[in-house]
N, C-alpha and C positions, 0 to 999 in steps of 0.2 A: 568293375573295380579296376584301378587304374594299377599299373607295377611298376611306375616311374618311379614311386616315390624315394625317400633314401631310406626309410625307417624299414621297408621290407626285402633290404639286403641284408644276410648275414653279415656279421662283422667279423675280423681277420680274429685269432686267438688270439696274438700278443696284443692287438688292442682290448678284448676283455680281458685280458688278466691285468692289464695296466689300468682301466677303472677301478678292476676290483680290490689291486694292489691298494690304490687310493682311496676307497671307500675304507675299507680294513685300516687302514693308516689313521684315517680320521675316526675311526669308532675305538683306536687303542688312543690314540692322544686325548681324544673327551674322556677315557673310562680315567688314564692315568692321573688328568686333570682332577675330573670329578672324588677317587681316591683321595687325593693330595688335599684336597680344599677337606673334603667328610672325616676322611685319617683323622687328622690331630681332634677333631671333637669327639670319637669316641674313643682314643685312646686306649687299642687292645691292641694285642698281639697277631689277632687272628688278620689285620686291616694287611699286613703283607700277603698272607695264602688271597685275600682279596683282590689284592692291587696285581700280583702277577696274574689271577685268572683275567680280571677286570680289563687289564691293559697289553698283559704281556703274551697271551694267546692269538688276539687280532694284528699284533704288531709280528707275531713269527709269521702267520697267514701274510698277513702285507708282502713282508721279507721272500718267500716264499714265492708269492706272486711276480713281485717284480723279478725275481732272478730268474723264474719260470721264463717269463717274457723279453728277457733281456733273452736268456739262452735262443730260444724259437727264432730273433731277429738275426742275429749272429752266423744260427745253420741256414737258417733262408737265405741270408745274404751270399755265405759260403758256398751253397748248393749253385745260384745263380751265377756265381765267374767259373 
């Protein structure tokens, strides 16, 4: 088995948390979408407690992620000069 490859190097943390930043980013923007279009058809009250689980849980994970990831580049950088 070869260990050239690139896929069997681990990857640095702030680059996963920056996919996964975006991954989470894209599954609140579908969930909010998705609310927004279904919302108005059934017309209840409860479609908010939905729309925040729905959209609003994966978009703090996102938030979350990227600031994780921004911070970690920042002290690496800092650590190196």
């Amino acid at each position: 088995m070869s260990t050239t490859q690139i896929n069997q190097y681990p990857k640095s943390l702030p680059v996963v948390l920056r996919t996964r930043a975006g991954i989470f980013l894209l599954i609140g923007v579908l969930g909010f979408l998705l609310v927004k279009v279904v919302g108005p058809i059934l017309q209840t009250g409860p479609e908010y407690v939905v729309e925040a689980i729905v959209s609003g849980i994966p978009l703090l994970i996102a938030a979350a992620c990227a600031i994780t990831a921004l911070t970690l580049v920042i002290v690496h950088r800092m650590r190196r000069s």
